[in-house]
N, CA, C and O atoms as a CHARMM CRD file, in Angstrom:
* protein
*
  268
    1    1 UNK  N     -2.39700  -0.93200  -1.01900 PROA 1      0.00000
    2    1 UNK  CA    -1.95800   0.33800  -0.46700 PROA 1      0.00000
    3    1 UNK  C     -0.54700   0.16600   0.09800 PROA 1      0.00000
    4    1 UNK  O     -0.36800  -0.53700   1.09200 PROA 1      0.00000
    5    2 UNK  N      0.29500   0.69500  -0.42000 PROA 2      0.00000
    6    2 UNK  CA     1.64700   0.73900   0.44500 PROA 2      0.00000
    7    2 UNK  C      1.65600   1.96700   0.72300 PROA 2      0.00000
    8    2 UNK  O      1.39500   2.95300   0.03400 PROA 2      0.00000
    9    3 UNK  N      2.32000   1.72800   2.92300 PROA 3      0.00000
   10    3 UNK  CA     2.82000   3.28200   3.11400 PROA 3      0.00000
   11    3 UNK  C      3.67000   3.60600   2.96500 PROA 3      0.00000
   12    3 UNK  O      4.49100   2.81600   2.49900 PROA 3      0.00000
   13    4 UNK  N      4.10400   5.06900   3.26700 PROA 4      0.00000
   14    4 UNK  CA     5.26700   5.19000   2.58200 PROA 4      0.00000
   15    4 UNK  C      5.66800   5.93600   4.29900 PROA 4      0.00000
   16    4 UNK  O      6.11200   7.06000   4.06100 PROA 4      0.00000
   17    5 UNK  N      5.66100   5.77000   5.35800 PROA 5      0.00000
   18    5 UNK  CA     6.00200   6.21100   6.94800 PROA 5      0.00000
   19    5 UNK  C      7.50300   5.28200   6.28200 PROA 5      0.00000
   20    5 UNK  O      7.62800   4.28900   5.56600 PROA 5      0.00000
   21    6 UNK  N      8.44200   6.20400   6.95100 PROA 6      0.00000
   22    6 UNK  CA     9.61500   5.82000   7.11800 PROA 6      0.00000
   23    6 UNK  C     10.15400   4.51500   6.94400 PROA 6      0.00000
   24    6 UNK  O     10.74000   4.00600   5.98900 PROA 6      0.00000
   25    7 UNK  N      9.75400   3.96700   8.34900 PROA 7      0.00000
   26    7 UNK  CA    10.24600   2.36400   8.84900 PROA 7      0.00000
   27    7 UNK  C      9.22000   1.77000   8.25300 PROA 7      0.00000
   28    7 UNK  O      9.58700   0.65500   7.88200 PROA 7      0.00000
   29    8 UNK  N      7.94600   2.00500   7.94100 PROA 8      0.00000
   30    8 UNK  CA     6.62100   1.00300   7.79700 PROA 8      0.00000
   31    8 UNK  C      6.90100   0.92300   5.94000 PROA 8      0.00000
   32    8 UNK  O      6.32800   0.09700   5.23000 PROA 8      0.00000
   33    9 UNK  N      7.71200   1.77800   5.51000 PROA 9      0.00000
   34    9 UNK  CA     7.64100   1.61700   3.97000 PROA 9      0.00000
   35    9 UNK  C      7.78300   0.38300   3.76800 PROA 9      0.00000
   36    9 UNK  O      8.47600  -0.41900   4.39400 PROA 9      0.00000
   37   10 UNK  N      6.91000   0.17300   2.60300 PROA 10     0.00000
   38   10 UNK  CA     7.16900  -1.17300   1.78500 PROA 10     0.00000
   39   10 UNK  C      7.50800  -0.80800  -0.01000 PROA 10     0.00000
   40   10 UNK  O      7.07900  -0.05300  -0.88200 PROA 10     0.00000
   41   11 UNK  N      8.77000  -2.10800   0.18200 PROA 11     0.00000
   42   11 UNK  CA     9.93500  -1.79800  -1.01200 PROA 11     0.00000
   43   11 UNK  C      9.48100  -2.56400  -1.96400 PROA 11     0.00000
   44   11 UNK  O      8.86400  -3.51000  -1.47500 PROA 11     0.00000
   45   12 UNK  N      9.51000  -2.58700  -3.28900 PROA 12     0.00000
   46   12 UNK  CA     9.53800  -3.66100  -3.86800 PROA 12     0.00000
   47   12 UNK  C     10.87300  -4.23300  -4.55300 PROA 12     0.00000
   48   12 UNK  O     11.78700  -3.44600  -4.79700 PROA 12     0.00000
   49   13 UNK  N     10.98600  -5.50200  -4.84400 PROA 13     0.00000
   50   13 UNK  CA    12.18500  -5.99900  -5.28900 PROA 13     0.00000
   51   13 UNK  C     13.08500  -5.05400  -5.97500 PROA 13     0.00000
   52   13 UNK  O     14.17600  -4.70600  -5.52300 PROA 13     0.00000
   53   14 UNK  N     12.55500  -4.64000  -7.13200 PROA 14     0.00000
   54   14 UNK  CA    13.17100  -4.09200  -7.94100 PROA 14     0.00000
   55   14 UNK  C     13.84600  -2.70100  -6.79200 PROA 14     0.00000
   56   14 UNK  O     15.01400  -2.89400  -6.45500 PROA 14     0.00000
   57   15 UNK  N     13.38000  -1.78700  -6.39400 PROA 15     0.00000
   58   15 UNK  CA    14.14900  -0.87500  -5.02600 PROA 15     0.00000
   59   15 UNK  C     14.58300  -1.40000  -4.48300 PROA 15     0.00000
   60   15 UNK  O     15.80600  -1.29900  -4.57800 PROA 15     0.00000
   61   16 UNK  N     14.10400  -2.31800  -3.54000 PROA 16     0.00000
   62   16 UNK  CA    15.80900  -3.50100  -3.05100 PROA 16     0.00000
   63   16 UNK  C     17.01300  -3.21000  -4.10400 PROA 16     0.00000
   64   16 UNK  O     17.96200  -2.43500  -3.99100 PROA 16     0.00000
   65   17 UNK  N     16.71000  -3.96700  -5.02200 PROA 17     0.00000
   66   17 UNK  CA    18.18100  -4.57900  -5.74700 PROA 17     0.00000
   67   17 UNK  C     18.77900  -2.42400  -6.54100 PROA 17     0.00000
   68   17 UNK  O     19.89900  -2.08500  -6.92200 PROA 17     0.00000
   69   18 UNK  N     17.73900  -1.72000  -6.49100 PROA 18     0.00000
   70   18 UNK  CA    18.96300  -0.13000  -6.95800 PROA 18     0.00000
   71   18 UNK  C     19.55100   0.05100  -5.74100 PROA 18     0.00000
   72   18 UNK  O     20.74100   0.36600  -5.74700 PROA 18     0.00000
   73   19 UNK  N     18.85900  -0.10600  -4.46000 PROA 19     0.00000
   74   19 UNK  CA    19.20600   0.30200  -3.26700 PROA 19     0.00000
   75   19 UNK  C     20.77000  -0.50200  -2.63900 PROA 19     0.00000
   76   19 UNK  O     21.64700  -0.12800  -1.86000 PROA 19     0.00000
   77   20 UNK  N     20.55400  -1.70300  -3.40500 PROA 20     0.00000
   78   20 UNK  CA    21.91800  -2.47200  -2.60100 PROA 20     0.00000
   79   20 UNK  C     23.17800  -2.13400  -4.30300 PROA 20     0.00000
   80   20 UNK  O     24.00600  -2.91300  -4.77400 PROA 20     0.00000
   81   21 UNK  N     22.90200  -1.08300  -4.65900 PROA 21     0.00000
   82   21 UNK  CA    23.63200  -0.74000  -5.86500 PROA 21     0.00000
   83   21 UNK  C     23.81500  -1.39800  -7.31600 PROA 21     0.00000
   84   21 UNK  O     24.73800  -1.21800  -8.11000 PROA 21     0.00000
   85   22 UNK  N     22.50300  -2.33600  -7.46100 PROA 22     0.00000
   86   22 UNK  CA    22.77500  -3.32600  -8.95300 PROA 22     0.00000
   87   22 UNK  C     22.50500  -4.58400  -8.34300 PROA 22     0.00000
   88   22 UNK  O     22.46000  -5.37200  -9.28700 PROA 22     0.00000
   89   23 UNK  N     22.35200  -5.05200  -7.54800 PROA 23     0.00000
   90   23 UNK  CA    22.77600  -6.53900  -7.29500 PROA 23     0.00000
   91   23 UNK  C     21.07400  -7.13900  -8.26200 PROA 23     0.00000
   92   23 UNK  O     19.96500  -6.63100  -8.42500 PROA 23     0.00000
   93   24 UNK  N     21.63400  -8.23900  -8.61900 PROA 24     0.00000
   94   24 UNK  CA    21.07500  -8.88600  -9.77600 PROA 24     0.00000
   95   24 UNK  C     19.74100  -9.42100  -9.47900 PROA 24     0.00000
   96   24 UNK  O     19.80700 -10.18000  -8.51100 PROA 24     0.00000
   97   25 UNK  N     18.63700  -9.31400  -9.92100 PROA 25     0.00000
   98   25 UNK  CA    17.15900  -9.99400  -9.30400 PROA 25     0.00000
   99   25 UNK  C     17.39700 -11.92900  -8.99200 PROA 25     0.00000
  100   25 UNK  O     16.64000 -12.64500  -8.33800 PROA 25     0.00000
  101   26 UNK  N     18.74200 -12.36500  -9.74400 PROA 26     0.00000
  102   26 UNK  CA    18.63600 -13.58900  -9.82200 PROA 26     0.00000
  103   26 UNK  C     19.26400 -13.72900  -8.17800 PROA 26     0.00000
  104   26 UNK  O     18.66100 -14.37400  -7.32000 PROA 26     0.00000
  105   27 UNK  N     20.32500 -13.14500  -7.96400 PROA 27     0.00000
  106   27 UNK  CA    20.92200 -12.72300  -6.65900 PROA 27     0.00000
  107   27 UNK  C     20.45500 -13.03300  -5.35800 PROA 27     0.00000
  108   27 UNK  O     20.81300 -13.86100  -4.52100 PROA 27     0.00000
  109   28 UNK  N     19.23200 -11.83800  -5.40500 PROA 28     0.00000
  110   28 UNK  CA    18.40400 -11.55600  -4.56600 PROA 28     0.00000
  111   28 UNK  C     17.51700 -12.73700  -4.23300 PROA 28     0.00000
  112   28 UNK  O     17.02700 -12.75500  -3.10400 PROA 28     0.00000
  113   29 UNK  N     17.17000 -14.00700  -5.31100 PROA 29     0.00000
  114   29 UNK  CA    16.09100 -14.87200  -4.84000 PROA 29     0.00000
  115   29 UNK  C     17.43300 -15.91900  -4.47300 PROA 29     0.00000
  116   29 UNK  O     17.44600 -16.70600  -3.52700 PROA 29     0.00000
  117   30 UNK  N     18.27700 -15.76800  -5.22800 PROA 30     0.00000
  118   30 UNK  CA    19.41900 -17.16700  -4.49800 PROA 30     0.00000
  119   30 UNK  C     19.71600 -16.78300  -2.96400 PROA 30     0.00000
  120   30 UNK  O     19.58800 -17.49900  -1.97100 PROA 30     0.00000
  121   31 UNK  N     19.99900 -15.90900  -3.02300 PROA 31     0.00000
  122   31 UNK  CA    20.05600 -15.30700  -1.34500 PROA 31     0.00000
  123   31 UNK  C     18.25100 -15.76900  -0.09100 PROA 31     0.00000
  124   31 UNK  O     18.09600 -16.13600   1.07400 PROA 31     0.00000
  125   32 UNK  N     17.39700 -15.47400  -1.16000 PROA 32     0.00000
  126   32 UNK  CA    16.34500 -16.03800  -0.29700 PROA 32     0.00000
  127   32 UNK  C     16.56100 -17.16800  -0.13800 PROA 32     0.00000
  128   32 UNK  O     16.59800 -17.49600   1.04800 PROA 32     0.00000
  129   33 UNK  N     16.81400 -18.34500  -1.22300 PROA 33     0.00000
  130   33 UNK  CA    16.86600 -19.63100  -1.21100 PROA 33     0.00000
  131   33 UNK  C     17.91600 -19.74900   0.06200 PROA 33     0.00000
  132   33 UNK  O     17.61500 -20.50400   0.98700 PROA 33     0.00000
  133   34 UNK  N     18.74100 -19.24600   0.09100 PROA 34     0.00000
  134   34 UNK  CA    19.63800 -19.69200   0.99000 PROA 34     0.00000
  135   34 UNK  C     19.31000 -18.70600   2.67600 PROA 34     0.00000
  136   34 UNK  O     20.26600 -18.51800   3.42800 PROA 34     0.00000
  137   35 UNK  N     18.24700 -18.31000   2.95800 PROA 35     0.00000
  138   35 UNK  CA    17.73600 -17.57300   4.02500 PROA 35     0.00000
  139   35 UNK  C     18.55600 -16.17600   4.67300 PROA 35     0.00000
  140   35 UNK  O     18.54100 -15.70400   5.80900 PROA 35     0.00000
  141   36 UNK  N     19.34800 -15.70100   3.27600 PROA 36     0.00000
  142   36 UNK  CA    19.93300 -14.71600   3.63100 PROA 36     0.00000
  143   36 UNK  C     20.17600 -13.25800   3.87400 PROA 36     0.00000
  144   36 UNK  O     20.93600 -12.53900   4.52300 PROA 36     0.00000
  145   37 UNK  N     18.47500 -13.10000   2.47700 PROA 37     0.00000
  146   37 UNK  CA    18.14800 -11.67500   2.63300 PROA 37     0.00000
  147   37 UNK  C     16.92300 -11.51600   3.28400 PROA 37     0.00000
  148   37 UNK  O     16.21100 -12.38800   3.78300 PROA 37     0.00000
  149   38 UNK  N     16.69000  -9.84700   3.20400 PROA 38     0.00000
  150   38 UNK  CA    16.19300  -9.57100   4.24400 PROA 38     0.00000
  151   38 UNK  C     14.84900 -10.02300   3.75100 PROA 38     0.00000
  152   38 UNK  O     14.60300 -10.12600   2.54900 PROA 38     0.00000
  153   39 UNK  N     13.81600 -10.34200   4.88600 PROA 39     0.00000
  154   39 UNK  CA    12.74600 -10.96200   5.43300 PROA 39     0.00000
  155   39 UNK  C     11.93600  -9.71000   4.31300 PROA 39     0.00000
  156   39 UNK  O     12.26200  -8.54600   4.08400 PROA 39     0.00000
  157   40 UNK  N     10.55100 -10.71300   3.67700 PROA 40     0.00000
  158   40 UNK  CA    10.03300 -10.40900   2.91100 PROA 40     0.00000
  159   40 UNK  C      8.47000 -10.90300   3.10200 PROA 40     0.00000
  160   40 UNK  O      7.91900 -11.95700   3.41800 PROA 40     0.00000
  161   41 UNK  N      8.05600  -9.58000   2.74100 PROA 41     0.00000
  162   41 UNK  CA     6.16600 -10.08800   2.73600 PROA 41     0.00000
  163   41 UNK  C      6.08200 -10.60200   1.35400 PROA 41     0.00000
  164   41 UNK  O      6.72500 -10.14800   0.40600 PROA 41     0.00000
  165   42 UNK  N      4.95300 -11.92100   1.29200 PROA 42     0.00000
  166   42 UNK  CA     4.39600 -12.26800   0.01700 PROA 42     0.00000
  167   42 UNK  C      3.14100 -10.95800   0.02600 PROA 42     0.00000
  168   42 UNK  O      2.66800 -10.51000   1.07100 PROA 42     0.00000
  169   43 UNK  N      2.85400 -10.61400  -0.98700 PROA 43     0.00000
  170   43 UNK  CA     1.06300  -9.65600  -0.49200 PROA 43     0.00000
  171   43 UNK  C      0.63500 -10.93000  -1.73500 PROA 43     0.00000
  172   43 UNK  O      1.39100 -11.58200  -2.45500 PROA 43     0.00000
  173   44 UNK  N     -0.92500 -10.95500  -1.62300 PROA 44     0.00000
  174   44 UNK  CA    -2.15200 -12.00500  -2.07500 PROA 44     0.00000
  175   44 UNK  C     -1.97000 -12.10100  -3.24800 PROA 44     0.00000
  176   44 UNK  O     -2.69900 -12.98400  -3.70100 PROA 44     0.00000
  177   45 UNK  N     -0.90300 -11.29500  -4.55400 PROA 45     0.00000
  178   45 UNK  CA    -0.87500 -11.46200  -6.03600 PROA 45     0.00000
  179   45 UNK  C      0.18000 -12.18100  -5.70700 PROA 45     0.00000
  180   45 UNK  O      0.40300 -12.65900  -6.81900 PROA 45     0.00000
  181   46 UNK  N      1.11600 -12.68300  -4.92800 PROA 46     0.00000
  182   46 UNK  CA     2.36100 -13.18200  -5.13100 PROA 46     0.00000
  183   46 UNK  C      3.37300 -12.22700  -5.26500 PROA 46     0.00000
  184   46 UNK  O      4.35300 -12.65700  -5.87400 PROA 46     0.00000
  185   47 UNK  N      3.46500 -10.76200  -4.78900 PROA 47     0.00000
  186   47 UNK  CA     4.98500 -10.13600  -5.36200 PROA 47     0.00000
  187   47 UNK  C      5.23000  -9.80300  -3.92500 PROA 47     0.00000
  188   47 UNK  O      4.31100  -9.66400  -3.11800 PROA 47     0.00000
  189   48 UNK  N      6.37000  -9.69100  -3.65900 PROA 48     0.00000
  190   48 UNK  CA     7.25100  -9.87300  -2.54300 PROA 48     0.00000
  191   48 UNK  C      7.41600  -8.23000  -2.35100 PROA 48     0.00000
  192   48 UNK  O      7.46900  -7.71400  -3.46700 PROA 48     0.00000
  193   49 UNK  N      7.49900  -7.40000  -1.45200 PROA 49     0.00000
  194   49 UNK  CA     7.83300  -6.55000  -0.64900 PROA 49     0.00000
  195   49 UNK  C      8.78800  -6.76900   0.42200 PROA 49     0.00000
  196   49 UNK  O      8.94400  -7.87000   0.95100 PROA 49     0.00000
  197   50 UNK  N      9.52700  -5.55700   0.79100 PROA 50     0.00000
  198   50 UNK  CA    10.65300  -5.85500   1.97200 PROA 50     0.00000
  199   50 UNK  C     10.32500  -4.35300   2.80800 PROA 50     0.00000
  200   50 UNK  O     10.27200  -3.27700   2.21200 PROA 50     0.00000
  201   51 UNK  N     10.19100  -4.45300   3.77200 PROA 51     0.00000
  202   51 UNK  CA     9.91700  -3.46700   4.78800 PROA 51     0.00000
  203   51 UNK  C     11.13400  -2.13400   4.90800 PROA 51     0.00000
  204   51 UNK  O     12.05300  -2.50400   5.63900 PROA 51     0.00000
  205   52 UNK  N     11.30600  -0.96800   4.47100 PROA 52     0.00000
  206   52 UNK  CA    12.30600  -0.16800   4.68100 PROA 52     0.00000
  207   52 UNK  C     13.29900  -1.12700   5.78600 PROA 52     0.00000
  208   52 UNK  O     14.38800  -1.65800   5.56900 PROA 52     0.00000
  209   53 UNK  N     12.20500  -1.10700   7.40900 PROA 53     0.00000
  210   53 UNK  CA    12.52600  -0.98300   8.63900 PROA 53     0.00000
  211   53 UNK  C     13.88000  -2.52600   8.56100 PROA 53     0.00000
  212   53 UNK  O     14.91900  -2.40900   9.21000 PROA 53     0.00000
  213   54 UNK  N     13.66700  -3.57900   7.86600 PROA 54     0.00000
  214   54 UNK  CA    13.39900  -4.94600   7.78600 PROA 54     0.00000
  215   54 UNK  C     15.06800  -4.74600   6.56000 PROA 54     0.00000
  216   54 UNK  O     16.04000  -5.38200   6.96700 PROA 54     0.00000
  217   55 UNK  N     15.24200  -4.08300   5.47300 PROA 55     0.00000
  218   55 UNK  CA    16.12500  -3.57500   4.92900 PROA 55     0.00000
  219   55 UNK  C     17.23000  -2.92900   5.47800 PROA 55     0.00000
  220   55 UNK  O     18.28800  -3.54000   5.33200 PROA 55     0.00000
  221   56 UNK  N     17.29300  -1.66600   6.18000 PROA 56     0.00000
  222   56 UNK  CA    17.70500  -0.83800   6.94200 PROA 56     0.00000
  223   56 UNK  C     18.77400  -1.84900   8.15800 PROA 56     0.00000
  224   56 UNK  O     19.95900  -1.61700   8.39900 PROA 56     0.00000
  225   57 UNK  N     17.68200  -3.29300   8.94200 PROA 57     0.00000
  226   57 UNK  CA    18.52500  -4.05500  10.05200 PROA 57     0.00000
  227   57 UNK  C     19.49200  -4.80700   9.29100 PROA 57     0.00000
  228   57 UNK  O     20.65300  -4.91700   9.68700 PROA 57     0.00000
  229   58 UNK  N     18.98800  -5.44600   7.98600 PROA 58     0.00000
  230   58 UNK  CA    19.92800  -6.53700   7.37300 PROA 58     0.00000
  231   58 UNK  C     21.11900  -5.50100   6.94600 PROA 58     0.00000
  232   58 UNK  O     22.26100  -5.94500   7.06700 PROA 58     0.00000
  233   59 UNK  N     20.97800  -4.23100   6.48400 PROA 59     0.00000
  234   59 UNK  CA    22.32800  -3.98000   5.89400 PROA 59     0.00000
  235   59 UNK  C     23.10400  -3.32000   7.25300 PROA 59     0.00000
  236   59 UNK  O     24.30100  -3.25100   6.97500 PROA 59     0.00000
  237   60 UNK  N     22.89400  -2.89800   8.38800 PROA 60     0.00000
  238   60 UNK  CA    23.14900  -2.75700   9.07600 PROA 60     0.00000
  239   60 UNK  C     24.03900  -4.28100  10.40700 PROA 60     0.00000
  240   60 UNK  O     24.93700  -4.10800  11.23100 PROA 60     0.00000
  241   61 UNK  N     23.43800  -5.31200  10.13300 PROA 61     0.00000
  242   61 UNK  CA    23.92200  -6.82100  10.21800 PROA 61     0.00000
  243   61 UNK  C     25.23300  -6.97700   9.32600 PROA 61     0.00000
  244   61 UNK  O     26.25900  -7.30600   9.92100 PROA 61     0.00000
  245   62 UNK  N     25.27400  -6.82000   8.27400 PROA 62     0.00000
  246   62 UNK  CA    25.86800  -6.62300   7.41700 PROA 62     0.00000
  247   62 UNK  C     27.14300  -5.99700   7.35000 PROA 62     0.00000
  248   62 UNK  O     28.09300  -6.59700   6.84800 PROA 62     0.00000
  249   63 UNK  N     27.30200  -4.33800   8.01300 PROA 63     0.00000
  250   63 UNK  CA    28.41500  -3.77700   7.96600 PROA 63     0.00000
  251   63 UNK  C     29.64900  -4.06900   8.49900 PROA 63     0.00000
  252   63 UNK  O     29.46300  -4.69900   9.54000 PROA 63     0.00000
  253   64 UNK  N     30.76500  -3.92000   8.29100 PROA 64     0.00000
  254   64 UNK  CA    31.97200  -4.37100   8.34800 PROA 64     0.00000
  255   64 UNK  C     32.54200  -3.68600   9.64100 PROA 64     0.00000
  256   64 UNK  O     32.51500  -2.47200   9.84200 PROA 64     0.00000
  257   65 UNK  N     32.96700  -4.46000  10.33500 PROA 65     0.00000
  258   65 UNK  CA    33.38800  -2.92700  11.72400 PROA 65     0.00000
  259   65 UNK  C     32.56300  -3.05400  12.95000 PROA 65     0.00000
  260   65 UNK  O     32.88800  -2.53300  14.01700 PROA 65     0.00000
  261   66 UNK  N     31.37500  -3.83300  12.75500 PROA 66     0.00000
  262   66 UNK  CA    30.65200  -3.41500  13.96600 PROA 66     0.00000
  263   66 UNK  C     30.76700  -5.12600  14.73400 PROA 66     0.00000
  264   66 UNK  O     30.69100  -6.25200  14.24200 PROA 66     0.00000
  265   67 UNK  N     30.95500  -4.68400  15.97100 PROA 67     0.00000
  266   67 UNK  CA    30.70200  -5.91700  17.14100 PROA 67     0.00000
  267   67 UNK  C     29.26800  -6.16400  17.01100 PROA 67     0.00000
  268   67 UNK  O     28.72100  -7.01200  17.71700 PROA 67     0.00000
């Protein structure tokens, strides 16, 4: 069951990578390897989810401009 409440949404990879505009699925796991993207649930089949709420802080970490 994924909800779909705002902050509680859960993304899957593939919406990650349209959402950050294209960035490449290979990308996205080198960035895990290197502990850089955003924090991710395994669920019990093995596929990775990313929390809207959990998305939303990293690109916000992220922006250019902010103290």
């Amino acid at each position: 069951m994924v909800r779909n409440s705002a902050a509680g949404e859960l993304l899957t990879v593939r919406e990650v990578l349209e959402e950050l505009g294209g960035v490449s699925r290979r990308t996205f796991y080198r960035w895990r390897e290197l502990r850089s993207a955003p924090s991710c649930i395994r669920l019990p089949n093995g596929e990775l989810r990313v929390r809207r709420a959990a998305l939303d802080a990293w690109l916000a970490e992220r922006a250019e401009g902010t103290a």
